[in-house]
VOBA-1610 file (N, C-alpha, C; in pm, whole numbers, padded with zeros to 5 digits, always signed):
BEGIN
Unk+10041+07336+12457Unk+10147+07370+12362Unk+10258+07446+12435Unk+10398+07402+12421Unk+10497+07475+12446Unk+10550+07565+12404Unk+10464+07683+12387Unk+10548+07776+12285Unk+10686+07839+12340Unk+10708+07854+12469Unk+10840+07898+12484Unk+10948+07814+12440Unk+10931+07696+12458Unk+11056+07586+12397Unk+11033+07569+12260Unk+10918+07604+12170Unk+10935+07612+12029Unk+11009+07800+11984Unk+10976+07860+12085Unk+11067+08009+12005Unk+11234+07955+12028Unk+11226+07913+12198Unk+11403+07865+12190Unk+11424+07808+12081Unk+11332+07711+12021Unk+11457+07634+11913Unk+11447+07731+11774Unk+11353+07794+11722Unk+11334+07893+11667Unk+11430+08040+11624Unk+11466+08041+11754Unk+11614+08124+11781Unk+11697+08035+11730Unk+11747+07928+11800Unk+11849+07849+11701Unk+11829+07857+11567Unk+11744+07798+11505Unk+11735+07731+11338Unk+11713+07880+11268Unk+11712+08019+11334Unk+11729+08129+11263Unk+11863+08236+11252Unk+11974+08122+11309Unk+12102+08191+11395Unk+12192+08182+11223Unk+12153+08101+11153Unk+12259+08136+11027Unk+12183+08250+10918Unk+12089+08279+10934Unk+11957+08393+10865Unk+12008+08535+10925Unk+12094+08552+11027Unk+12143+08673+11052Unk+12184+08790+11023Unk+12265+08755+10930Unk+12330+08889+10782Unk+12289+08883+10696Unk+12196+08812+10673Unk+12137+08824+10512Unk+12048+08930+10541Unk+11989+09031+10425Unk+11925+09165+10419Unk+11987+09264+10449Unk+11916+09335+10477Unk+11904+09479+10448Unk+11810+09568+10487Unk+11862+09666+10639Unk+11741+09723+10725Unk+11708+09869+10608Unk+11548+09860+10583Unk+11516+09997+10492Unk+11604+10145+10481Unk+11665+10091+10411Unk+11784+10242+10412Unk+11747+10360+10335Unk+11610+10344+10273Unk+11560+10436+10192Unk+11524+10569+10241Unk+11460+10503+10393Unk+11422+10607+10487Unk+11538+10611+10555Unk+11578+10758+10581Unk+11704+10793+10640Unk+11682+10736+10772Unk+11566+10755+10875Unk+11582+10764+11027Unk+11589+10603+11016Unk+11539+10499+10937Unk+11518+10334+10907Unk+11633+10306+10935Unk+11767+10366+10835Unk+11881+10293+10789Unk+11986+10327+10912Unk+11934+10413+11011Unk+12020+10413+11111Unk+12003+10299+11272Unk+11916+10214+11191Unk+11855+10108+11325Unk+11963+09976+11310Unk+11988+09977+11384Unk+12076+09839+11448Unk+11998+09696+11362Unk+12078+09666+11278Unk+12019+09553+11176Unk+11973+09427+11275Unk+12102+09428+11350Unk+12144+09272+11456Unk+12051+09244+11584Unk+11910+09296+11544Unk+11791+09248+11648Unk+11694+09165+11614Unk+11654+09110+11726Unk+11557+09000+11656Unk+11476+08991+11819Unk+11343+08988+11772Unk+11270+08963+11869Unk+11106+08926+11892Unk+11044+08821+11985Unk+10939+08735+11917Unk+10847+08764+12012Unk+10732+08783+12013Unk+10645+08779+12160Unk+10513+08694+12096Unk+10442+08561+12176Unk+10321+08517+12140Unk+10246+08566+12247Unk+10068+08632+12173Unk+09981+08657+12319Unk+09881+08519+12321Unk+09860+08496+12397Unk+09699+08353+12291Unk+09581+08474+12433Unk+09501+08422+12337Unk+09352+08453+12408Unk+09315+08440+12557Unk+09411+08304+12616Unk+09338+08301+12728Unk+09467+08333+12838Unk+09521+08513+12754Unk+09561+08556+12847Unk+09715+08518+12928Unk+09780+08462+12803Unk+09901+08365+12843Unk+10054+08473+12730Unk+10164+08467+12791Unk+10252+08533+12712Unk+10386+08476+12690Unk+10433+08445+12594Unk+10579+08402+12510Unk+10694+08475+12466Unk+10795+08540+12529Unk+10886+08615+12475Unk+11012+08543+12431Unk+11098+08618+12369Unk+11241+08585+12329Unk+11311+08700+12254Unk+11439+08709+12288Unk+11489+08844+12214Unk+11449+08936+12249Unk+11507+09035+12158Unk+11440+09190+12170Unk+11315+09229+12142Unk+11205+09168+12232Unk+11118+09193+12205Unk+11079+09335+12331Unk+11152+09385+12415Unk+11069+09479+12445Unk+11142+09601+12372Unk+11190+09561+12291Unk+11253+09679+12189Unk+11164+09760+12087Unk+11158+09918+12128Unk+11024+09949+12040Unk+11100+09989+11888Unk+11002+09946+11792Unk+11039+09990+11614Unk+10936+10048+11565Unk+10961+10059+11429Unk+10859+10156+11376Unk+10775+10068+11293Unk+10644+10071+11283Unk+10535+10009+11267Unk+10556+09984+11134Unk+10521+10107+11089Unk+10562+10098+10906Unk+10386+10046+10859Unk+10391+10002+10733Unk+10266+09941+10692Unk+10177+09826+10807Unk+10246+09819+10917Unk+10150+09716+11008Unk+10028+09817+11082Unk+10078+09958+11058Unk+09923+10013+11124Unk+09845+10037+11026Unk+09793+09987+10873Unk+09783+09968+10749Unk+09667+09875+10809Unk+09648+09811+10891Unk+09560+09695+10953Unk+09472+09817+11043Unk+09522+09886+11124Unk+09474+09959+11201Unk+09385+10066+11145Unk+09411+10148+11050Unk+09392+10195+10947Unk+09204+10126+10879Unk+09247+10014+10806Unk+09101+09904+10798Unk+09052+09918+10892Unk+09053+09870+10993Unk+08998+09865+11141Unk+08900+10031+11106Unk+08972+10150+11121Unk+08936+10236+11110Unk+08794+10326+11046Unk+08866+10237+10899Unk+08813+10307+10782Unk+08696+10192+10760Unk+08672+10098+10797Unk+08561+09965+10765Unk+08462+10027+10869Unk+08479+10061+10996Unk+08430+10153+11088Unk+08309+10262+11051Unk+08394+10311+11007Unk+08344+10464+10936Unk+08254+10429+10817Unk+08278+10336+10741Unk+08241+10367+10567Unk+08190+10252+10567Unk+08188+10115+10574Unk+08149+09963+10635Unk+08180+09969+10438Unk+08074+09880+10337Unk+08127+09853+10248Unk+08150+09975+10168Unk+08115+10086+10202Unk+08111+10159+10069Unk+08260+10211+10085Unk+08365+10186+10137Unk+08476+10129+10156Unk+08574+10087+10034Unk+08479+09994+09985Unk+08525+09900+09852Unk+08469+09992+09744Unk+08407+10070+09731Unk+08380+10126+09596Unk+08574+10203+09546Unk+08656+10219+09653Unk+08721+10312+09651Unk+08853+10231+09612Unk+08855+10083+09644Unk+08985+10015+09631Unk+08924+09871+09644Unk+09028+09735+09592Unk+08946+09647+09601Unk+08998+09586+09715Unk+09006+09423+09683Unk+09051+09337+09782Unk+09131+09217+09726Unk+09212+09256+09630Unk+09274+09149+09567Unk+09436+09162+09576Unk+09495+09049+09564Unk+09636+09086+09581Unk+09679+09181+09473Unk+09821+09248+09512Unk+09817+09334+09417Unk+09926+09279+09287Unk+10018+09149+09349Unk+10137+09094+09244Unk+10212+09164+09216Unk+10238+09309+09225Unk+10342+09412+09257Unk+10399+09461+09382Unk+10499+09579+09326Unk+10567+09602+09471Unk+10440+09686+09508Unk+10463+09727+09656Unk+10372+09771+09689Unk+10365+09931+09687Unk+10471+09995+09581Unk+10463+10145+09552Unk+10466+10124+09412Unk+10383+10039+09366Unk+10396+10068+09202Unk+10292+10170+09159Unk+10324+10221+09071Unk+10282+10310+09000Unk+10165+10277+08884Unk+10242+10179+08806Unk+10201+10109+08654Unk+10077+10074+08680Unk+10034+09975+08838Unk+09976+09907+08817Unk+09819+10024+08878Unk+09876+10081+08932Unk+09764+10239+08965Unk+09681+10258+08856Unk+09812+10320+08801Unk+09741+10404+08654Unk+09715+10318+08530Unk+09736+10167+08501Unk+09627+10104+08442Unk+09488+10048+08473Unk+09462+10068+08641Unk+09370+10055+08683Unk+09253+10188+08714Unk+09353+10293+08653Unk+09245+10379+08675Unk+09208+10481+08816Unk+09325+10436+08873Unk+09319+10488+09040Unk+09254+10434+09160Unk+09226+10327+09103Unk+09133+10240+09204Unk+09277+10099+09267Unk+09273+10156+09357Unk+09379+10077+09450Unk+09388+09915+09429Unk+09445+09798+09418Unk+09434+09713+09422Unk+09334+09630+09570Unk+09405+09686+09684Unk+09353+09613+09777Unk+09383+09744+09882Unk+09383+09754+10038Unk+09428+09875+10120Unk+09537+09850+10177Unk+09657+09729+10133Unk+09779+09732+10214Unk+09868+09766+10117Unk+09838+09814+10020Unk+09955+09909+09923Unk+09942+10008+09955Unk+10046+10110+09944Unk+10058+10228+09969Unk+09931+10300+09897Unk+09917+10281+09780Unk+09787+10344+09752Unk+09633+10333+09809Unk+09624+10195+09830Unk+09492+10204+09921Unk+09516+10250+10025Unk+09639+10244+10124Unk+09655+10316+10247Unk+09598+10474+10225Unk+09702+10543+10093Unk+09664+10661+10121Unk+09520+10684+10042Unk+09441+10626+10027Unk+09275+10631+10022Unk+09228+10658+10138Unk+09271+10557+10241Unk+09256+10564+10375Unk+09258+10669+10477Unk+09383+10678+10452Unk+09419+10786+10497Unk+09308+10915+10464Unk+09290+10946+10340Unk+09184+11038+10304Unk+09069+11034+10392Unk+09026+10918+10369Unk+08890+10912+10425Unk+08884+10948+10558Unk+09017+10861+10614Unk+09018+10935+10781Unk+09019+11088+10789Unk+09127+11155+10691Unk+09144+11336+10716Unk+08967+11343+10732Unk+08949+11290+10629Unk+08754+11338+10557Unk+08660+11340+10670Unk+08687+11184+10752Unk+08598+11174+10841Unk+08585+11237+10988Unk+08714+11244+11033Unk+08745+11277+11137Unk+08797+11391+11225Unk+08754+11473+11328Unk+08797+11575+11350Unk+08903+11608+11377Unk+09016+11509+11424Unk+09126+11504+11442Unk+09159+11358+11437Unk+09225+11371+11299Unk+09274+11188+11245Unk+09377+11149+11366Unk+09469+11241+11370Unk+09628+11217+11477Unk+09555+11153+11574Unk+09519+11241+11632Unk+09463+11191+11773Unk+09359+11054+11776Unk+09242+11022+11659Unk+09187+10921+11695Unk+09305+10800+11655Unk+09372+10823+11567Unk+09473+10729+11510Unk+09550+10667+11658Unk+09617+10766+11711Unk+09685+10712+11832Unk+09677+10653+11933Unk+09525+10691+11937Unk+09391+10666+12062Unk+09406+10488+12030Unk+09348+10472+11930Unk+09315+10316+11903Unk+09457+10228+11902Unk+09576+10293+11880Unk+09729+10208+11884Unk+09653+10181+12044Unk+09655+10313+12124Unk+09690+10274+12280Unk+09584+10179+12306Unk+09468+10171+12295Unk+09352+10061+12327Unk+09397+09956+12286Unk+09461+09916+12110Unk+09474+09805+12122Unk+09597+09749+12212Unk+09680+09816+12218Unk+09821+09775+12259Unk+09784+09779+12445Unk+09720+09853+12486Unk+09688+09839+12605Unk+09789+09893+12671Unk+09872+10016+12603Unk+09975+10127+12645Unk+09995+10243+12601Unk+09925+10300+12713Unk+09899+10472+12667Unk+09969+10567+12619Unk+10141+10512+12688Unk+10208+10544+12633Unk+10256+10582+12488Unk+10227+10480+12410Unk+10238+10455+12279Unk+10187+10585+12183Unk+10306+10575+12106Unk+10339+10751+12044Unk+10406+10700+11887Unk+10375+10833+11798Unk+10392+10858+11735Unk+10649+10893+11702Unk+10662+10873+11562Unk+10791+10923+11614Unk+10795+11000+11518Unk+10837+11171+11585Unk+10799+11208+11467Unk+10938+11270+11379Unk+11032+11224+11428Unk+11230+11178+11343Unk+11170+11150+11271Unk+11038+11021+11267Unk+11048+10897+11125Unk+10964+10967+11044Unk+10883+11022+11086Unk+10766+11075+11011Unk+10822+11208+10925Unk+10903+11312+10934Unk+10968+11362+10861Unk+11038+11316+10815Unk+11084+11187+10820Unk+11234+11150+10747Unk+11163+11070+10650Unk+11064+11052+10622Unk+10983+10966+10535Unk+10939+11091+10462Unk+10887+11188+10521Unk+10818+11275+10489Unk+10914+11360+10366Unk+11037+11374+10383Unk+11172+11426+10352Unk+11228+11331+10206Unk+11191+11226+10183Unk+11214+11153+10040Unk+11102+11106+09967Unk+10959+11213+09981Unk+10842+11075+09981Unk+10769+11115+09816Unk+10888+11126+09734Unk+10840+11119+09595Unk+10750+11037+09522Unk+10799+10918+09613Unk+10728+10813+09477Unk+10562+10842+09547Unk+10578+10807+09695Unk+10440+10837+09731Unk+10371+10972+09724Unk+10427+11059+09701Unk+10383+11211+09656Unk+10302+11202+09489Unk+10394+11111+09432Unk+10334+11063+09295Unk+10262+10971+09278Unk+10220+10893+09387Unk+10080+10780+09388Unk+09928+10886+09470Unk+09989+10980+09531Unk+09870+11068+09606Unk+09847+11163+09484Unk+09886+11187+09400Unk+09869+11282+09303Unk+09808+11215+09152Unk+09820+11074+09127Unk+09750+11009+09056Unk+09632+10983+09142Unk+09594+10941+09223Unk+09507+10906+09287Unk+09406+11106+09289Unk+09466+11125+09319Unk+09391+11288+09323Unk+09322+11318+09164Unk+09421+11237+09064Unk+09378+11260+08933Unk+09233+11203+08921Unk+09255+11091+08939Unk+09117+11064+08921Unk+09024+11036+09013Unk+09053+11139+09108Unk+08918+11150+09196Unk+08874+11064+09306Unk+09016+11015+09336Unk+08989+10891+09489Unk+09111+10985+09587Unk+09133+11057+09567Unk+09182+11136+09721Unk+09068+11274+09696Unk+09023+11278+09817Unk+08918+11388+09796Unk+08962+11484+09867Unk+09063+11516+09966Unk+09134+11604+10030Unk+09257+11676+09987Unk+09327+11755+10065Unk+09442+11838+10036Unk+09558+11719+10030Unk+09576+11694+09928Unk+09705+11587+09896Unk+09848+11611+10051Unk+09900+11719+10035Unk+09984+11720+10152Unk+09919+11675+10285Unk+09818+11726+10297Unk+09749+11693+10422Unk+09736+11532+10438Unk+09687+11517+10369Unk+09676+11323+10334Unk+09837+11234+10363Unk+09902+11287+10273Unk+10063+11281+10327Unk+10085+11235+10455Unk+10091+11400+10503Unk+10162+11412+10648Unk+10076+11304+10696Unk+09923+11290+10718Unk+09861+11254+10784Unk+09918+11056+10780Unk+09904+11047+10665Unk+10001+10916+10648Unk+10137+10853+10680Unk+10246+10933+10679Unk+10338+10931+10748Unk+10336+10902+10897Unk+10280+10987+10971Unk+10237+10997+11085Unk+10185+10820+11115Unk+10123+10768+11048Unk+10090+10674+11105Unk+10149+10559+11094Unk+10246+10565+10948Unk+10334+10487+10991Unk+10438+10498+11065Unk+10506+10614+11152Unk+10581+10644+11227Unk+10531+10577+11345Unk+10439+10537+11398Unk+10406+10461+11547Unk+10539+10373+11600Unk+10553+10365+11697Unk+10630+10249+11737Unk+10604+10142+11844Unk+10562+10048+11872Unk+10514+09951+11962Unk+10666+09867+11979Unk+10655+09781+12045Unk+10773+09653+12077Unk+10679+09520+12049Unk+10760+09395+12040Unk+10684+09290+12036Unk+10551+09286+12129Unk+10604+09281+12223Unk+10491+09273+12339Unk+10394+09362+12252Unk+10393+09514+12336Unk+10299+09565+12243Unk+10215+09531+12131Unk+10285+09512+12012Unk+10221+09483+11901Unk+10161+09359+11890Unk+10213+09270+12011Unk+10084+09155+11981Unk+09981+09111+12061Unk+09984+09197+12139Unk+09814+09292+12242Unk+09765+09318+12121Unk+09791+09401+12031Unk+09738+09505+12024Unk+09659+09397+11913Unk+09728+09331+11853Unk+09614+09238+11762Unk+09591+09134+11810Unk+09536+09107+11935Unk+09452+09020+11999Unk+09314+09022+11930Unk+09287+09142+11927Unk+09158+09193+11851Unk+09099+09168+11729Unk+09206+09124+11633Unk+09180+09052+11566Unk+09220+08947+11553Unk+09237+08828+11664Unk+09247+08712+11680Unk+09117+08665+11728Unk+09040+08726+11781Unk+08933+08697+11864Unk+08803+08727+11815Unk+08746+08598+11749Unk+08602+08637+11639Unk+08471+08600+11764Unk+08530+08552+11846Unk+08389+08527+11964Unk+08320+08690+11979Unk+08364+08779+11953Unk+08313+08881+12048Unk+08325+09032+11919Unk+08216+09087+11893Unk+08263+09210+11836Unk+08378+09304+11853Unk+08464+09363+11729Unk+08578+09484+11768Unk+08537+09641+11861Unk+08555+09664+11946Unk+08495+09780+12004Unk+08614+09827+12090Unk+08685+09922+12056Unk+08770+09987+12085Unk+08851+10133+12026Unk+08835+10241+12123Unk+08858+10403+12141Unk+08746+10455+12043Unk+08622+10387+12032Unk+08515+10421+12003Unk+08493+10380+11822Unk+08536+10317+11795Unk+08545+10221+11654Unk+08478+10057+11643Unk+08412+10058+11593Unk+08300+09929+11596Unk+08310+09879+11475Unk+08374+09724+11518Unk+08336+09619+11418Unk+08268+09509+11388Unk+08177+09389+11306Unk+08106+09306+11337Unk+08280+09183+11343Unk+08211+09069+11423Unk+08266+08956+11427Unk+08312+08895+11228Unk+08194+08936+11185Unk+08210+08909+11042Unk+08295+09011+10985Unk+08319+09166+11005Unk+08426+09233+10942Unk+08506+09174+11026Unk+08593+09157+11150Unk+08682+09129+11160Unk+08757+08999+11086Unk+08650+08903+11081Unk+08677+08793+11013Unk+08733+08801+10832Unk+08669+08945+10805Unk+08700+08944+10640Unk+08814+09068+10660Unk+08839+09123+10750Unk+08983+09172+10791Unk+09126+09067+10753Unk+09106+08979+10819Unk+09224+08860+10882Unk+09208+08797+10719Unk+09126+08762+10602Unk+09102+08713+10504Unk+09197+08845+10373Unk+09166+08963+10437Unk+09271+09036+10365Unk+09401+09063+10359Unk+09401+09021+10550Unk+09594+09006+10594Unk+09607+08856+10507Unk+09527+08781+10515Unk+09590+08619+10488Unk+09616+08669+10301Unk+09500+08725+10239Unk+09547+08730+10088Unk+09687+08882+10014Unk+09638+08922+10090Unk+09723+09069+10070Unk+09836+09146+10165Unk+09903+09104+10313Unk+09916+09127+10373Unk+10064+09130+10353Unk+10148+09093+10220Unk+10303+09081+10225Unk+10286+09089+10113Unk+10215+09209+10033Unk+10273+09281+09912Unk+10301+09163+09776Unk+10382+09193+09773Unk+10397+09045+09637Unk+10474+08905+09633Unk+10499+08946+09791Unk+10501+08771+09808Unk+10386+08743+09952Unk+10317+08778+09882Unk+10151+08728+09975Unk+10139+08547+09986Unk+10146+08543+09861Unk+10138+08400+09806Unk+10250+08314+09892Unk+10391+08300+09881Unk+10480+08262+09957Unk+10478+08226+10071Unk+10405+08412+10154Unk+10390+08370+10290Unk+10242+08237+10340Unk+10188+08272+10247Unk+10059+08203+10280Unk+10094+08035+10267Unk+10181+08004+10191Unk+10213+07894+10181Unk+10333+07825+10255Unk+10413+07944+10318Unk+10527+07836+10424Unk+10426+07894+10548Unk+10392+07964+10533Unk+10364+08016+10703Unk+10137+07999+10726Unk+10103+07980+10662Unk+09971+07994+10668Unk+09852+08063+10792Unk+09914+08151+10795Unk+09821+08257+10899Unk+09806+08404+10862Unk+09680+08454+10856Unk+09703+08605+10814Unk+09770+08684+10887Unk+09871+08803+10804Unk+09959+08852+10884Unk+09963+08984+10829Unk+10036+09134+10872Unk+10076+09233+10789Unk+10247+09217+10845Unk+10292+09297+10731Unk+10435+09329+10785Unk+10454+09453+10738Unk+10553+09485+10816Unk+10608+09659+10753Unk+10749+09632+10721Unk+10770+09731+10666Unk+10956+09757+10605Unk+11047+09812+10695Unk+10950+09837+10856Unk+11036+09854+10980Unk+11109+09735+11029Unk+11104+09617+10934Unk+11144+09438+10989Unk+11024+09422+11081Unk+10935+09466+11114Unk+10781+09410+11215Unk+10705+09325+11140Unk+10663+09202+11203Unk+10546+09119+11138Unk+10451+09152+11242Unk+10302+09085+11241Unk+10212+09069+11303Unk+10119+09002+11276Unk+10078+08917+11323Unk+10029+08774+11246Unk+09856+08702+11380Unk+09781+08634+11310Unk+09738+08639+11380Unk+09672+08444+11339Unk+09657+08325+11453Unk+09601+08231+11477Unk+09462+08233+11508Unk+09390+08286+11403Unk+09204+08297+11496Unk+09184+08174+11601Unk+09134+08255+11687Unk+09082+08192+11854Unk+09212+08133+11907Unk+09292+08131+11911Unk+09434+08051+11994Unk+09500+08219+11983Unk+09596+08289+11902Unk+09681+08373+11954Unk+09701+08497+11849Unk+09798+08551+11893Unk+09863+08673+11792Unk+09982+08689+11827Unk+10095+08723+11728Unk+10256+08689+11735Unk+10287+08799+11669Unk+10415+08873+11697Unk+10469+09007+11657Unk+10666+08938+11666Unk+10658+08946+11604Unk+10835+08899+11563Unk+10890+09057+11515Unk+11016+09093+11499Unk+11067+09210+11456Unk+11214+09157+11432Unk+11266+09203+11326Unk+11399+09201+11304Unk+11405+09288+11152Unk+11566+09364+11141Unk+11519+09447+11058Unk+11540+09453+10940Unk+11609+09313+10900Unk+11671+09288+10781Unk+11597+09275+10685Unk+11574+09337+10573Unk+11468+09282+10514Unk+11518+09200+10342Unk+11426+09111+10277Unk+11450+09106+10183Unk+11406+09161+10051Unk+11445+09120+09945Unk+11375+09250+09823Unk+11247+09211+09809Unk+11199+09194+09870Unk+11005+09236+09860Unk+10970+09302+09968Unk+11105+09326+10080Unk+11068+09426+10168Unk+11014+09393+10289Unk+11009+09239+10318Unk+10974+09158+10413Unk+11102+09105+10541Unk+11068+09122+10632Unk+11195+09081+10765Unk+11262+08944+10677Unk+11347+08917+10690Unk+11431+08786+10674Unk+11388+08728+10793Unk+11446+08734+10895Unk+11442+08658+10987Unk+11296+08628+11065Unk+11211+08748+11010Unk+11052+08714+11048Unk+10981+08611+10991Unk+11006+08646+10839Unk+10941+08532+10777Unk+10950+08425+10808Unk+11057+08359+10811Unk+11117+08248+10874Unk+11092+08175+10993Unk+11100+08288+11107Unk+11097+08276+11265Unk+10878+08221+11266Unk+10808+08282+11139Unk+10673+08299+11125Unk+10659+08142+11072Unk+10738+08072+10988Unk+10748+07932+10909Unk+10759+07863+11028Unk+10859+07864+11093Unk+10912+07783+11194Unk+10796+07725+11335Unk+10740+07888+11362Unk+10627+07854+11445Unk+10530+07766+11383Unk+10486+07776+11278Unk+10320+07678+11242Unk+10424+07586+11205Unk+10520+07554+11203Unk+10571+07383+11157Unk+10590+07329+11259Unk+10639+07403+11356Unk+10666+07311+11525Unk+10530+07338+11611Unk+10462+07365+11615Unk+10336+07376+11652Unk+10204+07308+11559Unk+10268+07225+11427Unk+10143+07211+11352Unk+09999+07279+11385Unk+10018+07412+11408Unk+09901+07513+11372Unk+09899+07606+11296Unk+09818+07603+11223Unk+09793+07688+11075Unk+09627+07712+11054Unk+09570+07794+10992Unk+09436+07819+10922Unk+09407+07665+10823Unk+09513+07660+10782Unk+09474+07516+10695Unk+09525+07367+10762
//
């Protein structure tokens, strides 16, 4: 497969997708990022690499360490995990409120902000120092030690974070945050503040491209079968409320964040990290989604 001559044309057929969106302006440190980047990196398994664009350009992770996070917390808790949130799409935005508190506080699935900050809990709960194991496992997977926290973004999130101050405080209501609500916060912020570049970020989910071999990395253990029902939660839940959409132009499990980052993964062939920061109103890259369609149509490879 040629994947470098399928991103070239890829770049073309995404050159009129340019100005459409809107980089997250909600978050102050977000809305000051250069809209006009775009950048693609493929890793495959046997050790082979695909760039284009700004891909050694580092951004902010946003909900894609939301995967890392699972990784984490499936680790620690294996199913009893699910007593706390489920695994279903959620058909809302992914800071709704409504759909919380008719459920009772029990999260839809863990890539909404509310199951994140479950997560998050459980990590404060479990761990002697969340920061540090949190960062530990970016650098293992990404395979760059470097790789840091930013912490501009993490206060500047931290600095408007009402609505999520008011999903950690329902959730506290009924008894699924078991920690100091601020603490849970910060601790959350923090992790979506990470920043990787293409490259980076699609090392770093090699790991879950690769079901031959158990997850074992910065001391976090997964079976071949959780990783496998990992990639089954990016494929059903992994783009908020247009899950469905993506699954149907693009068919590969993926997460994305509202930093414009995708991360997507081909079990046993590869893992792909696209970034651009435009997003549309479900909060998804414009030009990712797309650049993500384009690959499984010129490559006829897909899960299905």
């Amino acid at each position: 497969m040629d994947y470098q001559k399928i991103l070239q044309s890829i770049q073309r057929d995404i050159e009129p997708l340019k100005s459409e969106g809107q980089q997250a302006d909600y978050i102050p440190a977000l809305a000051a990022v250069n809209p006009d980047q775009w950048g693609i990196c493929i890793n495959t398994l046997d050790n082979k690499q695909y760039t284009l664009g700004d891909s050694a350009v580092p951004f902010s992770l946003q909900s894609i360490t939301k995967v890392f996070a699972l990784a984490m917390a499936l680790s620690l808790e294996g199913d009893n995990l699910w007593t706390r949130m489920g695994k279903e799409p959620s058909g809302t935005a992914f800071n709704s409120l409504i759909q919380l508190e008719l459920e009772k506080g029990k999260p839809r699935n863990p890539f909404i902000n509310s199951g994140a900050l479950v997560m998050a809990d459980v990590l404060v709960e479990r761990l002697p120092n969340p920061e540090a194991a949190f960062i530990g496992l970016a650098r293992d997977l990404s395979g760059c030690p470097s790789i840091d926290y930013n912490f501009e973004v993490a206060r500047s999130e931290h600095s408007v974070a009402y609505l999520n101050t008011a999903i950690a405080n329902l959730l506290k209501y009924h008894g699924n945050i078991h920690g100091d609500i601020d603490r849970v916060l910060r601790f959350y912020f923090m992790m979506c503040s990470i920043e990787m570049n293409c490259q980076q970020l699609a090392h770093a989910f090699l790991a879950f491209a690769d079901h031959r071999k158990p997850f074992d990395h910065a001391g976090f253990q997964l079976t071949s079968s959780q990783v496998k029902r990992m990639n089954a939660i990016m494929q059903t839940c992994g783009f908020y409320d247009e899950a469905g959409e993506f699954s149907y132009l693009v068919g590969l499990p993926g997460k994305s964040g509202v930093g414009g980052g995708i991360a997507a993964v081909f079990p046993g062939q590869y893992s792909v990290a696209v970034w651009s920061p435009r997003l549309n109103a479900k909060g998804n890259s414009v030009m990712g989604m797309k650049s993500l369609e384009l690959l499984t149509t010129h490559s006829r490879q897909s899960i299905f």
